[in-house]
Every structure is written in structure tokens, then in C-alpha cells.
C-alpha positions in Angstrom: 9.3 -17.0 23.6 13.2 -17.0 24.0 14.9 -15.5 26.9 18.1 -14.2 24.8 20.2 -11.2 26.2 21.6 -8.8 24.0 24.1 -5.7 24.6 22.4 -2.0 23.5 25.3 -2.3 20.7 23.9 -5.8 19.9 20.7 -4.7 19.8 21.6 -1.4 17.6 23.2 -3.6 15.2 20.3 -6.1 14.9 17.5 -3.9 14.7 19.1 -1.0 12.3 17.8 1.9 15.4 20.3 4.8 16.0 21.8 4.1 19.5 20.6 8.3 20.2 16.9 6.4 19.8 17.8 2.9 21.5 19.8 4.2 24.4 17.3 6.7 25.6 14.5 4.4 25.2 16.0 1.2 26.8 17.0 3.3 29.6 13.3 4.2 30.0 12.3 0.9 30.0 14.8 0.0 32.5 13.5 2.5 34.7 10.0 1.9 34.4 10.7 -2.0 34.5 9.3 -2.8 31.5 12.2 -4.7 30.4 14.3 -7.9 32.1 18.2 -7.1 32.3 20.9 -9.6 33.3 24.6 -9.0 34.0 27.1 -11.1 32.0 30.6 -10.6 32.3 29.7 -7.6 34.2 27.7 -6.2 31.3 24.3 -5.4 30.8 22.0 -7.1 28.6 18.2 -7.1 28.0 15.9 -9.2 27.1 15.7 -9.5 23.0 12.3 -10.3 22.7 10.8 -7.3 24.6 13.0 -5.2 22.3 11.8 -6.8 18.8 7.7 -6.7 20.3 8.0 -3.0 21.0 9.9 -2.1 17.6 6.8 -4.2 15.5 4.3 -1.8 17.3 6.6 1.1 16.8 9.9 0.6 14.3 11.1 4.0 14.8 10.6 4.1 18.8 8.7 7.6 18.5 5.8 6.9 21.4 3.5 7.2 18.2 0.1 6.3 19.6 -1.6 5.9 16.3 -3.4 2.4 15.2 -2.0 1.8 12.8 1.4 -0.3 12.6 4.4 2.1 11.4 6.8 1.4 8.5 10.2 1.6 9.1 12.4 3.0 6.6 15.1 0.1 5.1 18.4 0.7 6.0 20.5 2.4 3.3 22.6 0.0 1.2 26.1 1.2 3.0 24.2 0.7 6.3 23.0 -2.3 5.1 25.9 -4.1 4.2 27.6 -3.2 7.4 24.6 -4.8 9.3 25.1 -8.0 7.7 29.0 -7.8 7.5 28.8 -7.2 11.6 25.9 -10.5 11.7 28.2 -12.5 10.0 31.8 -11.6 11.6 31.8 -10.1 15.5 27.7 -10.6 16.8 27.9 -14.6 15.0 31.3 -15.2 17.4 29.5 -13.5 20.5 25.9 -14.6 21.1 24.3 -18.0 21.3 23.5 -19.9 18.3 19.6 -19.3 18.7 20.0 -15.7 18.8 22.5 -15.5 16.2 20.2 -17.1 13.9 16.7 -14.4 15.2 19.4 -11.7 14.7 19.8 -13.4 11.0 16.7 -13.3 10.6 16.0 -9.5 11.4 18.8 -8.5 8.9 17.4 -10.3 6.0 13.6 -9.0 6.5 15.3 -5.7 6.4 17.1 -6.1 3.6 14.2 -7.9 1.9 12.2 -5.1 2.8 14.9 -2.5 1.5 15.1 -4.5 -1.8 11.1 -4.2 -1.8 11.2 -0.5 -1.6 13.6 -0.3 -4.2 11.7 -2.2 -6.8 8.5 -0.1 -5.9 10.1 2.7 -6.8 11.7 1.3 -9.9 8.2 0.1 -11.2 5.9 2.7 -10.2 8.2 5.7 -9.5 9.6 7.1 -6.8 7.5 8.6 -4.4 8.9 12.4 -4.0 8.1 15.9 -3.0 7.0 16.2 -6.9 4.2 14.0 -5.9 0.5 14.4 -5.6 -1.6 12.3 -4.1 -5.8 12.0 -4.5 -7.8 10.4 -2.1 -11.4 9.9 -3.7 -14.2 11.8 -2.8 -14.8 13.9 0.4 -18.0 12.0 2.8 -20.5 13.6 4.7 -18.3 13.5 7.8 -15.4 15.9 6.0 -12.6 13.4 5.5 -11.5 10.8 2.8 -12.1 7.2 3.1 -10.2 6.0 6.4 -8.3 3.2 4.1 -7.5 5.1 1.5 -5.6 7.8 4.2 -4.1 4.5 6.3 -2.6 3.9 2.5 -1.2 7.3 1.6 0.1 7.5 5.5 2.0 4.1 5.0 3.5 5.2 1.7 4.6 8.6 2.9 6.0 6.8 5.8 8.5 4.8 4.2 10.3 7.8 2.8 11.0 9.5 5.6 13.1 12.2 4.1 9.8 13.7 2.6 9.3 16.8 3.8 5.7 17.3 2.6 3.6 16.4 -0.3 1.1 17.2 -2.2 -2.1 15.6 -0.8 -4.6 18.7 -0.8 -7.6 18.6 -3.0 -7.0 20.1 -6.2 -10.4 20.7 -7.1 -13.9 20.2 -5.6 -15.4 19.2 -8.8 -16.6 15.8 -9.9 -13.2 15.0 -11.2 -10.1 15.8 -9.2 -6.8 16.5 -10.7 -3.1 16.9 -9.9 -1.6 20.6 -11.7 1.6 18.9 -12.7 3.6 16.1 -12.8 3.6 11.8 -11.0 0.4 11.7 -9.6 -1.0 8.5 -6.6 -4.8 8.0 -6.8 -5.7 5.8 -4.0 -9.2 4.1 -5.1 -11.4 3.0 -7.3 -14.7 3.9 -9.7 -16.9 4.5 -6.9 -15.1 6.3 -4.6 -13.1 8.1 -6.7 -14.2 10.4 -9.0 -10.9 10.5 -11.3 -10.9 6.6 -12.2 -14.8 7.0 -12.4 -14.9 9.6 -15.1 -10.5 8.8 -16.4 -11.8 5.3 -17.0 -14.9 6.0 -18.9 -17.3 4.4 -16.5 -21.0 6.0 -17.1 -24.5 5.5 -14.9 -26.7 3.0 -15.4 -30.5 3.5 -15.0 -29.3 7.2 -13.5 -28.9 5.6 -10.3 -26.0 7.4 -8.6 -24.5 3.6 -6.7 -24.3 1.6 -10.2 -21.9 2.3 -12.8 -20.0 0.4 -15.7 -17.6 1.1 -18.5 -18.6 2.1 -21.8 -18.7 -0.7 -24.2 -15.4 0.6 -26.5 -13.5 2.7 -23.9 -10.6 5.1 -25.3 -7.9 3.3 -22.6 -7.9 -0.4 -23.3 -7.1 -1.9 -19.8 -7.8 -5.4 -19.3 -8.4 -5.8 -15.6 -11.3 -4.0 -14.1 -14.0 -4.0 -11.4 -17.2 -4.9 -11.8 -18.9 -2.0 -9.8 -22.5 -2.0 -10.8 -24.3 -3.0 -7.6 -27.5 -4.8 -9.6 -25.7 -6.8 -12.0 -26.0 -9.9 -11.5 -22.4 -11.6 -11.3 -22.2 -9.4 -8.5 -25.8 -9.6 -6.9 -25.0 -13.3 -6.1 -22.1 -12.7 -3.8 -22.9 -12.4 -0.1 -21.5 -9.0 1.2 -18.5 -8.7 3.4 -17.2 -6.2 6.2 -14.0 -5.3 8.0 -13.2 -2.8 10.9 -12.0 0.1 9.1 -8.2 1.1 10.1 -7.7 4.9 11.7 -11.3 4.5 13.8 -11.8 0.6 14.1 -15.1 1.3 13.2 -17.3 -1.5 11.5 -18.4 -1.6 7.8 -19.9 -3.6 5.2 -19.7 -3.4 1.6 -21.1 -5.4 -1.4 -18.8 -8.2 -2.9 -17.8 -7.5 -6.7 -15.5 -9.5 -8.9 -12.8 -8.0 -10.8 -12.9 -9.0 -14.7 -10.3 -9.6 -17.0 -11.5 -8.9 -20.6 -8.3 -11.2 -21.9 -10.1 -13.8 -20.8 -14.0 -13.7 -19.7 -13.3 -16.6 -17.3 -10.6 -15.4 -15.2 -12.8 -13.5 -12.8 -12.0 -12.9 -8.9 -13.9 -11.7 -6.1 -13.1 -11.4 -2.1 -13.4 -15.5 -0.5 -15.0 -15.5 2.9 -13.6 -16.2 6.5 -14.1 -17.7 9.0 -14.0 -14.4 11.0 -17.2 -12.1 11.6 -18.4 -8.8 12.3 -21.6 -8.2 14.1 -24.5 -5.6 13.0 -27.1 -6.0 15.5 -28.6 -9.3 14.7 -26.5 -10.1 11.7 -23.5 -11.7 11.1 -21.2 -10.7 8.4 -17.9 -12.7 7.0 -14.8 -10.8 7.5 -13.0 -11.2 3.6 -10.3 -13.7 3.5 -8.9 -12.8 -0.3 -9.2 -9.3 -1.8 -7.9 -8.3 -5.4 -5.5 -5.4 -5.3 -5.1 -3.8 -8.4 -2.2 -1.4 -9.7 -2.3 0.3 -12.7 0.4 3.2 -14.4 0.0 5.0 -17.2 1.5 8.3 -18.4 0.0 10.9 -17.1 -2.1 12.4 -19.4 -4.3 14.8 -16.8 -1.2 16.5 -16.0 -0.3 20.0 -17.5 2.8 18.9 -18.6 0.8 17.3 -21.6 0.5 20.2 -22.8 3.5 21.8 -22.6 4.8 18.7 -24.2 2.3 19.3 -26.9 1.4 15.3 -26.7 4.2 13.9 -28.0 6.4 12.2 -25.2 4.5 10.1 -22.9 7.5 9.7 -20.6 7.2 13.0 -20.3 4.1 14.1 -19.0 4.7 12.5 -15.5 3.3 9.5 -14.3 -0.2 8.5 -13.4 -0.5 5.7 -10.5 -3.9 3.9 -9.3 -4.2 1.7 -6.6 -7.4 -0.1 -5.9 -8.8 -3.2 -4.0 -12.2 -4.8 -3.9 -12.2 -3.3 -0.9 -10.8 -0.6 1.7 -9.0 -3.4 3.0 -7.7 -4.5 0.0 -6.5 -1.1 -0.7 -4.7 -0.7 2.2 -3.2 -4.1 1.7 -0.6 -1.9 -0.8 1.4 -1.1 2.2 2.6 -5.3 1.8 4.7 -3.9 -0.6 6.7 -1.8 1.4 7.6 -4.7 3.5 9.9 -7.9 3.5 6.9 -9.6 1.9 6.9 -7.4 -1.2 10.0 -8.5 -2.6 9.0 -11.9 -4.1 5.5 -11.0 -6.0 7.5 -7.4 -7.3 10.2 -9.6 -8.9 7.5 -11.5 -10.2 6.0 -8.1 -11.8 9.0 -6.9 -13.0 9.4 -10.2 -15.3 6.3 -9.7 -16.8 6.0 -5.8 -17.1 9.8 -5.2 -18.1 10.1 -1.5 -18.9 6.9 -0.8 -20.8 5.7 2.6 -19.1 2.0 1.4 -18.8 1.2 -1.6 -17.4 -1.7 -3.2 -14.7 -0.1 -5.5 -12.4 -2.7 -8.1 -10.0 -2.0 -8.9 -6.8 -4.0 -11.1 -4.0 -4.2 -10.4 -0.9 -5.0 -12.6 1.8 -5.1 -14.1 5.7 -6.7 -11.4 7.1 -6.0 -10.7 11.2 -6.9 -8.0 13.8 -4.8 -5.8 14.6 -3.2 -4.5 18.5 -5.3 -1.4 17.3 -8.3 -3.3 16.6 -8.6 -3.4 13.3 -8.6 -5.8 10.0 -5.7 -5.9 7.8 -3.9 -8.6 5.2 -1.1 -10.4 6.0 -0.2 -12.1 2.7 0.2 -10.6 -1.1 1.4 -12.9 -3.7 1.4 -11.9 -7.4 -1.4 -13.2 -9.9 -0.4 -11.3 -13.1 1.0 -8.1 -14.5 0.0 -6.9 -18.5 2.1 -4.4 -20.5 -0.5 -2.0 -22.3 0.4 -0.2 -25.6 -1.9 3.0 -26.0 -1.9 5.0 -29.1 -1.3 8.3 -28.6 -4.2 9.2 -30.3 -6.1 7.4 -27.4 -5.2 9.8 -24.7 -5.1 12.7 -26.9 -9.2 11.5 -27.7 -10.4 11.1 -24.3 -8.1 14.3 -22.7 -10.2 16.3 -25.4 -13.5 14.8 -24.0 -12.4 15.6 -20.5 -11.7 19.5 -21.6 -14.7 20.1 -22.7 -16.1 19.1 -19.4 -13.5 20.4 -16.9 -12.1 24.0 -17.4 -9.4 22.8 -15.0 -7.9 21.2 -17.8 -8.1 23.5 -20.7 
């Protein structure tokens, strides 16, 4: 660890934190002594290093307490370019070379990361009050999937000037819909009734865990999971487990490969680690890949497809759907929102250009535990993104077969 010194203003520069945040919160340190100071030149300075730890467990300094890491919101692009005009001129002809080039360092990961937010938003939509999320089906215990609200949390968190959105159950019925407008599903097939029933997938054998697509579905989409648990691509991979982010707790799921119909040999599914999880007597590999897969399409659930009367796509909002193999590739979205999210969305944005329905593949790996306990990715990179071209006719067929079955849409 290096033992470089920085003034509060430094600091405030380097870090993008409000000095009404920094001050207070260095002086509490000070007094608790949780941080080393030095005098230079009859000024106080504190020790970097401290500073940087405590803003990766908590970027916006709020004593949050939660487990899982915080987002910090990307500077804006005035506040950005003063950042880096201030790196380059005054704090470059002040501090040592080593911390001039960490300080570097901080300011282009922020800007990286304000770029990636930017491009999210261009390519999937900006996340807004107009927004509704769904989070899958409710469990026995009340709430959603622990991953898939770690992912909606991490999303709303990057946009902190939310002031709420829409994340309440619509409906308690086997297929859950938004009333209006840009729409964020977080999940897949199984635990997700919307993708299950929006995707055509049907039973198999009437056993309620094993499902596949029809053979001609109305939405042609070329990446999907394999989610019938007795089929026999999947039957031959071991399972895997993870310690679920929000409770730590430990759980294991079957492996299943993720298909593309473009070409029947391009298949993927999660590559084991070296890491472990214990169930009594048995050991089971923590996943070092996962798939994460990212799908928009116009949103033909909304009501505005109807007040549209069918015939503008772009106008009937958008319809978003995130899914991993796993929870933990799920989650493994909030990459995106980082530093490390700019390289594989420029990649996307070549291949998707501005077609208004498109899947994009991601992979996800180098999986590590967590200060809170937990699994989580590391690493995304980009594998491949397809443009889709759906008749009209195509959503207009399957949005009549969903009527007839859900009054909600009528």
C-alpha cells in the first residue's frame, strides 16, 4: 500500500465527493483515529489510501450498512471535465509523481464509468420515473429472488435523482405486467413468469420445474436458455452454487447452457472454480463463467399498444430483460454500470446500431467474495449482440393469445 498524503481539496477533486460529504466525514475519522494525518507545509494531509478503501465500500460516504457494494453516480460531463482539467494542470504540479498517476487513475475509472452509463442508457433506455420494474415470482418466504432485488437496487442506484419507481407487483397472476410504458424484467423462464409465458415456453411432461419453447415461437429470438431440468444437454453438467447477495445465504442450482439457434454449436454454460461451497457433506463448485443475457424489444404488453392501435413500435415503450444462468449472473448486470462496462457496450453498440430490438451476450467471469460475504463477478466482456426484425404481425399474434388469457390485457 502507498503512504501518499493528500489535502481535503485534493482529495475532493480526486474522488468527485462534495467537500459538505468529505469534510464532515474526514473529520470523523480524524477524531475517531481511523485515519493517519501528517503536517506539510503546515497543512494537513491524510493518508490517500484509507480514503479510496472507505469510498469502494461506500462511494457516496452515507454509513450505508447494506452488503452490497454501492454505485456511485458518474460525475456530470461539466464536473467531469473540470476533474480532469484540475488532474492535469494544479494537482499534477503539487503532489508526487506516484500519486499523481493513482489520482489519474481515479479520474479515468470515473469517467469510464460515466461514459458506461451513458451508453446503457443509449442502448437500452434510460432508466426513469416512467419506469417499471418486475422482479419474477414471489417465494414462499414473501420476497423476490435476493439477486434479482441486489440488480434492480444497483440500477436504481446509479440514478440518483430518481425519486421512486415503479417496482410494485402489477398483478398476482401467472403473468405479471407493467400498465404503461419502458418496462425492466429482471430474470428468466423459470423464475419469471412474464419471459416464461412472453417467450412461449410451455411444460413438459406437466411437471411444474421443466419447461421449453414451443417449436415455431411467434418472437424469433436466437439466444435462449435451455431450462428443462431433464434434458439431457443439461443433465450432464454438474450443478453449481453461490452465496446469494442481500442474506449471504448458500444455494445451489442446476447448470444449463444457453443456445443459439443461428448456430446449434455455439452453446455456453457456467465453467467451474476452483472455489466451493459446502452443504453438509458435499462440496459444490462456486461458477467461474455465467452467460448474461440482454434482450429489448418494443413493448408490446404495454397499454400504449393499444392506444397506438399497433402501428408504431417505437411507440409502445420499451420492453427490457435481463437474465443470467444464474442469480449471480443476473446480478453481474450491475458491470455495466461501472468503469468496466464501457469496452464490451461499445462493442454492442457496433453490432446492434440503432435497430430497436436486439439480444446482446455478455460473459461474466472471475468470481470473488465479497467484504459482505457474498459471490459476485468481477469481469464482463462482450460475446455477441443480434439485431432482430419482427413483423408486426408477430407481436400483434402472440398479444391476441395472451388476451385471451389475461383480462389485464384486454
Amino acid at each position: 500500500m502507498s503512504q501518499d498524503y493528500v489535502t481535503i481539496q485534493d482529495a475532493i477533486i480526486a474522488m468527485g465527493v462534495e467537500e459538505a460529504v468529505l469534510s464532515p466525514f474526514i473529520a470523523d475519522l480524524v477524531r475517531t483515529s481511523r485515519i493517519d494525518v501528517k503536517v506539510v507545509d503546515g497543512e494537513r494531509r491524510f493518508l490517500f489510501d484509507t480514503l479510496l478503501e472507505l469510498q469502494r465500500q461506500d462511494p457516496t460516504f452515507g454509513g450505508r450498512k447494506t452488503v452490497e457494494p454501492q454505485i456511485a453516480a458518474p460525475a456530470s460531463l461539466a464536473r467531469r471535465k473540470f476533474i480532469e482539467g484540475v488532474i492535469v494542470g494544479y494537482v499534477a504540479t503539487l503532489l508526487a509523481e506516484p500519486l499523481k498517476i493513482q489520482l489519474k487513475e481515479v479520474v479515468d475509472k470515473r469517467k469510464d464509468a460515466a461514459d458506461a452509463l451513458d451508453l446503457f442508457d443509449e442502448l437500452f433506455g434510460c432508466v426513469d420515473d416512467n419506469w417499471s420494474f418486475d422482479l419474477g415470482k414471489i417465494y414462499p418466504s414473501g420476497g423476490h429472488h435476493g439477486d434479482h432485488e441486489v440488480t434492480r437496487d444497483a440500477i436504481l442506484r446509479s440514478r440518483p435523482s430518481l425519486t421512486s419507481v415503479r417496482s410494485a407487483i402489477i398483478s398476482r397472476s401467472p403473468l405479471l405486467l407493467p400498465v404503461t410504458g419502458d418496462h425492466l424484467v429482471i430474470g428468466g423462464p423459470v423464475s419469471t413468469p412474464v419471459v416464461r409465458r412472453a417467450w412461449q415456453y410451455e411444460n413438459v411432461g406437466g411437471r411444474a420445474d421443466h419447461f421449453k419453447r414451443v417449436e415455431k415461437p411467434l418472437l424469433h429470438l436466437p439466444y435462449g436458455f435451455l431450462v428443462d431440468d431433464g434434458d439431457r444437454r443439461n443433465k450432464n453438467l454438474p450443478p453449481v452454487a453461490w452465496r446469494m447477495a442481500g442474506n449471504s445465504v448458500a444455494v445451489k442450482a442446476a447448470n444449463r447452457v444457453l443456445l443459439n439457434s443461428d448456430n446449434p454449436r455455439d452453446q455456453h454454460f457456467a465453467a467451474a472454480s476452483r472455489d466451493h461451497v459446502e452443504f453438509g457433506q458435499e462440496r459444490v463448485a462456486v461458477p467461474n463463467t455465467n452467460d448474461l443475457l440482454i434482450t429489448r424489444l418494443p413493448n408490446f404488453l404495454s397499454s400504449s399498444y393499444k392506444a397506438d392501435r399497433a402501428t408504431h413500435p417505437g411507440a409502445w415503450g420499451r420492453l427490457v430483460v435481463v437474465q443470467g444462468t444464474h442469480g449471480i449472473g443476473t446480478r453481474a448486470v450491475q458491470l455495466l454500470l461501472t468503469d468496466k462496462g464501457k469496452a464490451p457496450l461499445l462493442a454492442m453498440k457496433a453490432q446492434v446500431s440503432n435497430a430497436q430490438a436486439f439480444q446482446s451476450h455478455f460473459k461474466v467471469s472471475k468470481p470473488v467474495v465479497t467484504q459482505g460475504g457474498f459471490h459476485q463477478f468481477t469481469n464482463i466482456e462482450h460475446v455477441r449482440s443480434v439485431p432482430l426484425e419482427i413483423p408486426r404481425r408477430n407481436y400483434a399474434a402472440l398479444r391476441l393469445v395472451l388476451e385471451r388469457e389475461f383480462s389485464v390485457l384486454r
